[in-house]
OpenMM code with the backbone's topology and positions (N, CA, C; nanometers):
from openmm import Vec3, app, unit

residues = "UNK UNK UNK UNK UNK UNK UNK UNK UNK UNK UNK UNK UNK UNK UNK UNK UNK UNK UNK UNK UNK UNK UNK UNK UNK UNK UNK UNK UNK UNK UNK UNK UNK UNK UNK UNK UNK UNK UNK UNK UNK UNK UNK UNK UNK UNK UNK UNK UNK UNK UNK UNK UNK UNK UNK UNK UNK UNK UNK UNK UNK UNK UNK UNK UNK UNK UNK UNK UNK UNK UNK UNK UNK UNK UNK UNK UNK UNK UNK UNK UNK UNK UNK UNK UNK UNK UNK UNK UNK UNK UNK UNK UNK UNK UNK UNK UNK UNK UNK UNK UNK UNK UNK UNK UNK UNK UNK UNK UNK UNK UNK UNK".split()
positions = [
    Vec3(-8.5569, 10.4339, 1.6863),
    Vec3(-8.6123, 10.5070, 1.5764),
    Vec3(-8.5055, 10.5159, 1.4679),
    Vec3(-8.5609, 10.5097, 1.3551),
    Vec3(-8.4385, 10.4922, 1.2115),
    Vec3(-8.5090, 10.6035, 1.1301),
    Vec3(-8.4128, 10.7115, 1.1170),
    Vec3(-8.4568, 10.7995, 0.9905),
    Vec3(-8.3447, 10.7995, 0.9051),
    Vec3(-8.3678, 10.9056, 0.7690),
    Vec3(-8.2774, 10.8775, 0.6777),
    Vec3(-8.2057, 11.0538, 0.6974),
    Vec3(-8.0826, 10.9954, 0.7231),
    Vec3(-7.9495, 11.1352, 0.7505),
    Vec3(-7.8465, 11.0895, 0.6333),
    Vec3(-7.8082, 10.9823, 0.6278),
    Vec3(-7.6702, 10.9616, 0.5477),
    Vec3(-7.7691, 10.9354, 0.4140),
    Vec3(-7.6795, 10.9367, 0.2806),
    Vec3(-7.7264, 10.9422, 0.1633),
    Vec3(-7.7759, 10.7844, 0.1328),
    Vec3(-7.7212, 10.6707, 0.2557),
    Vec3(-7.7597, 10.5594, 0.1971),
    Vec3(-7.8818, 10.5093, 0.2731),
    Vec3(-7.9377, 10.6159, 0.3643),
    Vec3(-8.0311, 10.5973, 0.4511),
    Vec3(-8.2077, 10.6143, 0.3512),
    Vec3(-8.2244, 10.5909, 0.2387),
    Vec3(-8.3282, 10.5870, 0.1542),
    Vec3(-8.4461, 10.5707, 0.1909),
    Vec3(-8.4010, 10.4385, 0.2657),
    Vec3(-8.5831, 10.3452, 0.2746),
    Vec3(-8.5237, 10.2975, 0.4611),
    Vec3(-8.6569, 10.2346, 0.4664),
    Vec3(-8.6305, 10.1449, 0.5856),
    Vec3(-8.5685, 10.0506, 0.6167),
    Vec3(-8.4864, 10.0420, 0.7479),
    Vec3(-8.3901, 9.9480, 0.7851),
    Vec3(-8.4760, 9.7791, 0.7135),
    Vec3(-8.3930, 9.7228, 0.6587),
    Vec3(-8.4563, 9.5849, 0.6181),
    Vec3(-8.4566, 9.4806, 0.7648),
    Vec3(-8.5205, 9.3886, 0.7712),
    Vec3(-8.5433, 9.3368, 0.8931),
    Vec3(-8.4199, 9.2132, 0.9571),
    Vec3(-8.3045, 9.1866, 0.8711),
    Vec3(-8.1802, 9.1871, 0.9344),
    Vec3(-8.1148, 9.2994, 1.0245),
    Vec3(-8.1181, 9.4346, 1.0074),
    Vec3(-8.0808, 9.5441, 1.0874),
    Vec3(-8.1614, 9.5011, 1.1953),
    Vec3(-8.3441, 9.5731, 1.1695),
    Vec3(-8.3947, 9.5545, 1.3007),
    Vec3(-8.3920, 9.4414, 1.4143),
    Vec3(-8.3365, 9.3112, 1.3093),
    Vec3(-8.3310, 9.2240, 1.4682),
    Vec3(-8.2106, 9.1874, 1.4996),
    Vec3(-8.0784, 9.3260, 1.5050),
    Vec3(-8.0112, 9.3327, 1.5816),
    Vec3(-8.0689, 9.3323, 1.7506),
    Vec3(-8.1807, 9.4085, 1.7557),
    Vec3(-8.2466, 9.4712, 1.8570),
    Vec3(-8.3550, 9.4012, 1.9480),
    Vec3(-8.2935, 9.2667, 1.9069),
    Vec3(-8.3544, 9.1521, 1.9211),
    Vec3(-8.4203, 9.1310, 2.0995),
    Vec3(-8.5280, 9.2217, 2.1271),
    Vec3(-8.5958, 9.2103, 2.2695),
    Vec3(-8.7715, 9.2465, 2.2477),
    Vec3(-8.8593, 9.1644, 2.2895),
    Vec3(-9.0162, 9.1917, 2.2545),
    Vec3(-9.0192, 9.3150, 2.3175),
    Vec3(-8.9502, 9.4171, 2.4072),
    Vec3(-8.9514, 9.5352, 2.4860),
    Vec3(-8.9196, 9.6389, 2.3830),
    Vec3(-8.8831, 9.5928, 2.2742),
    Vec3(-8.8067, 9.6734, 2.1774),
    Vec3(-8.8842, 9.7221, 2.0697),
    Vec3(-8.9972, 9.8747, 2.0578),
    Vec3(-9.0278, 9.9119, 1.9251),
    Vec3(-8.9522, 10.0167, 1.8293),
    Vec3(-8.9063, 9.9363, 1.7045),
    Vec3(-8.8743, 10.0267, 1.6133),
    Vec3(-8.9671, 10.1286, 1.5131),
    Vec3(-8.9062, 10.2136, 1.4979),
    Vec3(-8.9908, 10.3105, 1.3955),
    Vec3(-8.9103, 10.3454, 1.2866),
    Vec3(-8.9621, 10.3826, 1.1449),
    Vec3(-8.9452, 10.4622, 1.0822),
    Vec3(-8.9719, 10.6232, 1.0401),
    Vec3(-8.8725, 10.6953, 1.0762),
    Vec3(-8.9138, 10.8771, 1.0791),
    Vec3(-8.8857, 10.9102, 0.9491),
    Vec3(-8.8891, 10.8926, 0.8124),
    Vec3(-8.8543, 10.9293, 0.6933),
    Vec3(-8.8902, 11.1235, 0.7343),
    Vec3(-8.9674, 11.1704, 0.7995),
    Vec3(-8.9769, 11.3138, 0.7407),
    Vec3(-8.8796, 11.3955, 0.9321),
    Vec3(-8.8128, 11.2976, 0.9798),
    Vec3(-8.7509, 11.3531, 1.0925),
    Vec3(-8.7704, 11.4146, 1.1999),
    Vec3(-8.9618, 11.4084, 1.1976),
    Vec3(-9.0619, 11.4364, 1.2740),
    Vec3(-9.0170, 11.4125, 1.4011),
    Vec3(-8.9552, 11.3014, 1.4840),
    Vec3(-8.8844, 11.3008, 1.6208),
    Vec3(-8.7802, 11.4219, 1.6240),
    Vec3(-8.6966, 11.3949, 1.5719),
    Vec3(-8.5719, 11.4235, 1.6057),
    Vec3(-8.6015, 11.6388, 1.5922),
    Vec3(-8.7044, 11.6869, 1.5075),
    Vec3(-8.7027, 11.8076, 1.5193),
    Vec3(-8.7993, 11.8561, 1.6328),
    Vec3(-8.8783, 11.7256, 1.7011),
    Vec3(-8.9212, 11.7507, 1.8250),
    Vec3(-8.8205, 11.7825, 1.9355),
    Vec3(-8.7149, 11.6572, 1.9377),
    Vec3(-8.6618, 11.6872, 2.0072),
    Vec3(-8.5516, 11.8093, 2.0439),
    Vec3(-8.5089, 11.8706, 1.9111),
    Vec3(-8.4332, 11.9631, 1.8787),
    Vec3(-8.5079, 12.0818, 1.9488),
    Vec3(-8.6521, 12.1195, 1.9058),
    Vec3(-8.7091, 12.1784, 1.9639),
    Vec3(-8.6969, 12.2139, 2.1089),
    Vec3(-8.7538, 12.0803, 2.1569),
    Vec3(-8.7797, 12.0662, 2.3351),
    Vec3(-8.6378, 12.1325, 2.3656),
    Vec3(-8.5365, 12.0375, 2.3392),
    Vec3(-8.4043, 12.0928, 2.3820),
    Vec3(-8.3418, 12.2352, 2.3632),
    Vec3(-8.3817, 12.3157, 2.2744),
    Vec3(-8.3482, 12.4474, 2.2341),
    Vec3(-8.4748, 12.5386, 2.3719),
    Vec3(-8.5810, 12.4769, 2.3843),
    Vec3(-8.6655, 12.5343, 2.5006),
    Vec3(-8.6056, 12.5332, 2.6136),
    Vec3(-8.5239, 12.4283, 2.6426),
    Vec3(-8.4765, 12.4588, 2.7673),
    Vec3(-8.3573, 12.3407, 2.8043),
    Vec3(-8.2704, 12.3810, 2.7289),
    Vec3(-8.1239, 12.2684, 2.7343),
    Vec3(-8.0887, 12.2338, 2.8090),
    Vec3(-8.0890, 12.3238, 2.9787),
    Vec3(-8.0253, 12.2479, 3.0895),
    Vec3(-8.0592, 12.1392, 3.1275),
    Vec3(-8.2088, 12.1453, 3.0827),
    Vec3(-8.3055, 12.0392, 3.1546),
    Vec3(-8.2150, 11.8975, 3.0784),
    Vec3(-8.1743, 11.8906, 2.9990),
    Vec3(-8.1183, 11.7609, 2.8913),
    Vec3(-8.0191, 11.7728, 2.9068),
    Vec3(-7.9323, 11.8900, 2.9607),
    Vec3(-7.7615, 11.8569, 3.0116),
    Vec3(-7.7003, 11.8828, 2.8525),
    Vec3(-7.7357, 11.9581, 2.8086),
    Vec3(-7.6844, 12.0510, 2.7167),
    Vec3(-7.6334, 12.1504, 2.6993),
    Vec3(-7.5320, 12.2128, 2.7007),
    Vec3(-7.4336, 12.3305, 2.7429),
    Vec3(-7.5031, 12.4632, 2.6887),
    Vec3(-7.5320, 12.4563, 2.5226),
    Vec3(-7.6211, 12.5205, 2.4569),
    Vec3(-7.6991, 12.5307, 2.3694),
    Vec3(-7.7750, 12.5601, 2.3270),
    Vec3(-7.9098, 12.5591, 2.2219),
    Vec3(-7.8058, 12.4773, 2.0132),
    Vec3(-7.8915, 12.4173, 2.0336),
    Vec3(-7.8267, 12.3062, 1.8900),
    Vec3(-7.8483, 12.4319, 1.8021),
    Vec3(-7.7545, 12.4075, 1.6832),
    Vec3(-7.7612, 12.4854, 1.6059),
    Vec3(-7.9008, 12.4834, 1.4697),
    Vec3(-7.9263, 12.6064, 1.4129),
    Vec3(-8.0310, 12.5242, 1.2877),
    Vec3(-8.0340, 12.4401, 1.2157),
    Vec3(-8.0989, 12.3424, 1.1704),
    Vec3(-8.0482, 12.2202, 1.0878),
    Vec3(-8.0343, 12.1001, 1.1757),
    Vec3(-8.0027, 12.1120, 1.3028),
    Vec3(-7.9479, 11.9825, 1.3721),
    Vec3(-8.0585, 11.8972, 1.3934),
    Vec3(-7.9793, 11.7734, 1.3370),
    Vec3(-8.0391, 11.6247, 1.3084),
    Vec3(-7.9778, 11.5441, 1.4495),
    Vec3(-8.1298, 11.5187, 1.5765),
    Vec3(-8.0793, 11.4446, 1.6159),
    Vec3(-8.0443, 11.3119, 1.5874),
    Vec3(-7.9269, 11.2394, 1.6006),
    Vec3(-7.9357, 11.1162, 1.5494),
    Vec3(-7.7584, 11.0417, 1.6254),
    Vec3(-7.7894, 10.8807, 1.5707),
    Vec3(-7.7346, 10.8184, 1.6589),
    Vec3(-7.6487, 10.8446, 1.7439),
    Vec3(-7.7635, 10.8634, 1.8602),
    Vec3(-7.7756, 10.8969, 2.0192),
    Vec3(-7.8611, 10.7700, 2.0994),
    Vec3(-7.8306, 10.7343, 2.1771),
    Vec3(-7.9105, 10.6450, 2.2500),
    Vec3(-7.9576, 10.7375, 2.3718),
    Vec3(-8.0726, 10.7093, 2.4268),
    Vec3(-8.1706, 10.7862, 2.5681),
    Vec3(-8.2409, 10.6486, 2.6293),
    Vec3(-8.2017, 10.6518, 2.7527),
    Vec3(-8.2649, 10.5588, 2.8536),
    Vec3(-8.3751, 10.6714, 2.9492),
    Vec3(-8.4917, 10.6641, 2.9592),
    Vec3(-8.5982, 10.6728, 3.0421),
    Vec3(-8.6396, 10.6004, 3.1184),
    Vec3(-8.6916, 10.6229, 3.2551),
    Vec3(-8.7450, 10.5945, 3.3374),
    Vec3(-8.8808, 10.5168, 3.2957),
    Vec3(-8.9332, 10.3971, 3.3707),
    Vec3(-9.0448, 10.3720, 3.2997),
    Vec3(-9.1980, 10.4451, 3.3037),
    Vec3(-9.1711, 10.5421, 3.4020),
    Vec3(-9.2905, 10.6637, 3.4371),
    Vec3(-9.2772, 10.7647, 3.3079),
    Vec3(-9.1484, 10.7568, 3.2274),
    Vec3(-9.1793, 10.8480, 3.1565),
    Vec3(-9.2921, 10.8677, 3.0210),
    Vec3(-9.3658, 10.9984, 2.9915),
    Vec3(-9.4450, 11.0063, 2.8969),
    Vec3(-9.4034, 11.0817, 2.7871),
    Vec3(-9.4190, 11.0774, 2.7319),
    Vec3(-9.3875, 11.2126, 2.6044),
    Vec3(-9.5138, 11.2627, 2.5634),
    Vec3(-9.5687, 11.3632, 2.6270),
    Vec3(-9.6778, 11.4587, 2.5742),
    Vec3(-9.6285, 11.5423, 2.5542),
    Vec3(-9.5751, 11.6417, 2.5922),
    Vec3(-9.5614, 11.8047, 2.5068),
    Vec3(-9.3699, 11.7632, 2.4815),
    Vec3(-9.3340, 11.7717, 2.5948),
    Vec3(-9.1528, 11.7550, 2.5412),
    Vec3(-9.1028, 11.6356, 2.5864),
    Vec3(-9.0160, 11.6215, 2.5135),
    Vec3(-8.9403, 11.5092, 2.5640),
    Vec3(-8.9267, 11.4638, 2.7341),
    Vec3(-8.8931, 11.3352, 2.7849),
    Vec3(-8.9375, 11.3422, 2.8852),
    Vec3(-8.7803, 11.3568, 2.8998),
    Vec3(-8.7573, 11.3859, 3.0256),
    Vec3(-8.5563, 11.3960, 3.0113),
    Vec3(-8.5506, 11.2372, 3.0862),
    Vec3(-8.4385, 11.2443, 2.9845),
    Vec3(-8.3606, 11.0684, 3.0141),
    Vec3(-8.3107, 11.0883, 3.1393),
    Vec3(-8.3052, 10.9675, 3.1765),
    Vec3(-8.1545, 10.8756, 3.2821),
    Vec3(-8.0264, 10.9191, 3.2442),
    Vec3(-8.0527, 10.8860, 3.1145),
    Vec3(-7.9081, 10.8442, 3.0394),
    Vec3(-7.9006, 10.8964, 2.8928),
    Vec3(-7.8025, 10.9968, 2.8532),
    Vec3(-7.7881, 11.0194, 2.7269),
    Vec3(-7.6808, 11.0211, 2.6507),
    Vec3(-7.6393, 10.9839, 2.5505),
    Vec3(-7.4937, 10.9954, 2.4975),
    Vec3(-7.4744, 10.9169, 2.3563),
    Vec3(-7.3487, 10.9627, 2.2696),
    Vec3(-7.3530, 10.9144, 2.1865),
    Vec3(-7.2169, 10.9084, 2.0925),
    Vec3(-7.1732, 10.8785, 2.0168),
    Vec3(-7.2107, 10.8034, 1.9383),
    Vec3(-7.2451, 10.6837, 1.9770),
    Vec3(-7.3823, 10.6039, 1.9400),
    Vec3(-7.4065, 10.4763, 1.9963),
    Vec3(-7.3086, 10.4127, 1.9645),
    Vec3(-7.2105, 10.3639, 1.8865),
    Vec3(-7.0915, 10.2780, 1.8635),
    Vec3(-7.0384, 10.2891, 1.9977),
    Vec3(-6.9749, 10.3956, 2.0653),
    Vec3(-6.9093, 10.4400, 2.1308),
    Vec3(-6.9588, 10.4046, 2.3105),
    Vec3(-7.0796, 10.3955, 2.3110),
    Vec3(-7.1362, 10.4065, 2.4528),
    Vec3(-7.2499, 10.2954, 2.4838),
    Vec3(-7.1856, 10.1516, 2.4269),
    Vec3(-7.2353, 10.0486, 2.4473),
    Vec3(-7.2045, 9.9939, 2.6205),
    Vec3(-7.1406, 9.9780, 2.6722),
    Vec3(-7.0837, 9.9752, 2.7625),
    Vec3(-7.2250, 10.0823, 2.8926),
    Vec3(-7.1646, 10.1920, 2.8568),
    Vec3(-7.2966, 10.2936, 2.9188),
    Vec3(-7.4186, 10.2485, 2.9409),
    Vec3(-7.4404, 10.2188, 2.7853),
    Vec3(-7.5867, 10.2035, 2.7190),
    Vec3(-7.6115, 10.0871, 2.8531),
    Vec3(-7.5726, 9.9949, 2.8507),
    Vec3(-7.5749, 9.8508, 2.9116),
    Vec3(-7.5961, 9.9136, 3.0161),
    Vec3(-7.5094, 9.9575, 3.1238),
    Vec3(-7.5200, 10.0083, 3.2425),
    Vec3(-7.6751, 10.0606, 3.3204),
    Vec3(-7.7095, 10.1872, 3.2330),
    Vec3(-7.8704, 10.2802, 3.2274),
    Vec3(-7.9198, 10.1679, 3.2204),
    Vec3(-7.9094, 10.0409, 3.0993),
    Vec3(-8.0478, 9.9648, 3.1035),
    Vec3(-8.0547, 9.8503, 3.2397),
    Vec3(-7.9478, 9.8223, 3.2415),
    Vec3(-7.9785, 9.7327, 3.4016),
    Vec3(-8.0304, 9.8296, 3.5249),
    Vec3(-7.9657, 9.9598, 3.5387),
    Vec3(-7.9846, 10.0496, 3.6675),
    Vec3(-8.1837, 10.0515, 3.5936),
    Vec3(-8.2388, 10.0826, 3.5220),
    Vec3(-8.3287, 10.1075, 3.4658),
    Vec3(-8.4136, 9.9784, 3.4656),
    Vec3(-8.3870, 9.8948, 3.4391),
    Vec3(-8.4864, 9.7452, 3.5310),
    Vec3(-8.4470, 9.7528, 3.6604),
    Vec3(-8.3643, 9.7060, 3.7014),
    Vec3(-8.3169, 9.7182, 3.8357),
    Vec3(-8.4386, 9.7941, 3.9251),
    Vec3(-8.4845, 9.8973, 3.8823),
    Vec3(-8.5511, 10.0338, 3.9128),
    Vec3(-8.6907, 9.9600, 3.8642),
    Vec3(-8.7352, 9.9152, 3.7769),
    Vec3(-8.8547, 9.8489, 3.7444),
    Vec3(-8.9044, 9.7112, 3.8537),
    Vec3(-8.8108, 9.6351, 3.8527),
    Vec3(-8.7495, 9.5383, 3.9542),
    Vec3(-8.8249, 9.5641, 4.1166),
    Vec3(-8.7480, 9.6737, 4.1155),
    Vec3(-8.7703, 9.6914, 4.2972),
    Vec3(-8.8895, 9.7435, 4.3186),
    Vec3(-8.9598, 9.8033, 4.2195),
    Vec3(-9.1023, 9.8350, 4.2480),
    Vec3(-9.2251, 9.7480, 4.2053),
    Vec3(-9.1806, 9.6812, 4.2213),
    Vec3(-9.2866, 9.5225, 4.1465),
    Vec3(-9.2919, 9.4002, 4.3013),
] * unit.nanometer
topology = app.Topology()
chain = topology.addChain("A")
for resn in residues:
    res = topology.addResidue(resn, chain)
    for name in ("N", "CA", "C"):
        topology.addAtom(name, app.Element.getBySymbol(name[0]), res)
C-alpha cells in the first residue's frame, strides 16, 4: 500500500516504483486519504498486545513504511488480522522480510 506522508508523496507511485514488487502475488494500492493506516492505528490502540506493541500509538500516528507478513488464512473484517511478522523500517528488515516470506510459503507449501 502507497500513501502520501512525505511532502514528495503527491500522487501515485509511477509504475517504475511499482514494479520493484515485481510478483503476480503482489497487489498494490493507493491510500491518498490514509484510510488503512488509521484503521490500523485504530485496531492497534484497541488492543496493542495483540500486535506486540508496548503501548497505544500516539494521536496523529501514520502507519507507514512497515512491512506485515500474514498467514494465508488471514482476513481483515473488523481489525487487522495480527501478522507473522512485523517490523520496520522496510530499508532495514529486508533480510527479515525474506525470512516471514519463505517460513510463510513454506506454510502454504505443506498444506497443499
Amino acid at each position: 500500500m502507497w500513501e502520501p506522508v512525505l511532502t514528495t508523496d503527491f500522487a501515485a507511485p509511477v509504475t517504475q516504483v511499482l514494479g520493484l514488487l515485481d510478483d503476480p502475488r503482489v497487489t498494490q494500492y493507493w491510500d491518498p486519504e490514509q484510510i488503512v493506516s488509521a484503521d490500523i492505528v485504530r485496531a492497534v490502540n484497541e488492543d496493542h498486545a495483540r500486535y506486540g506493541v508496548k503501548e497505544k500509538l500516539p494521536p496523529g500516528f501514520v502507519a507507514w513504511d512497515v512491512v506485515a507478513v500474514f498467514p494465508s488464512s488471514a482476513r481483515w473484517e473488523h481489525d487487522l488480522p495480527q501478522p507473522t511478522y512485523y517490523a520496520g523500517p522496510v530499508a532495514y528488515e529486508i533480510e527479515g522480510t525474506r525470512k516471514a516470506l519463505a517460513d510463510a510459503l513454506a506454510a502454504c507449501d505443506s498444506r497443499e
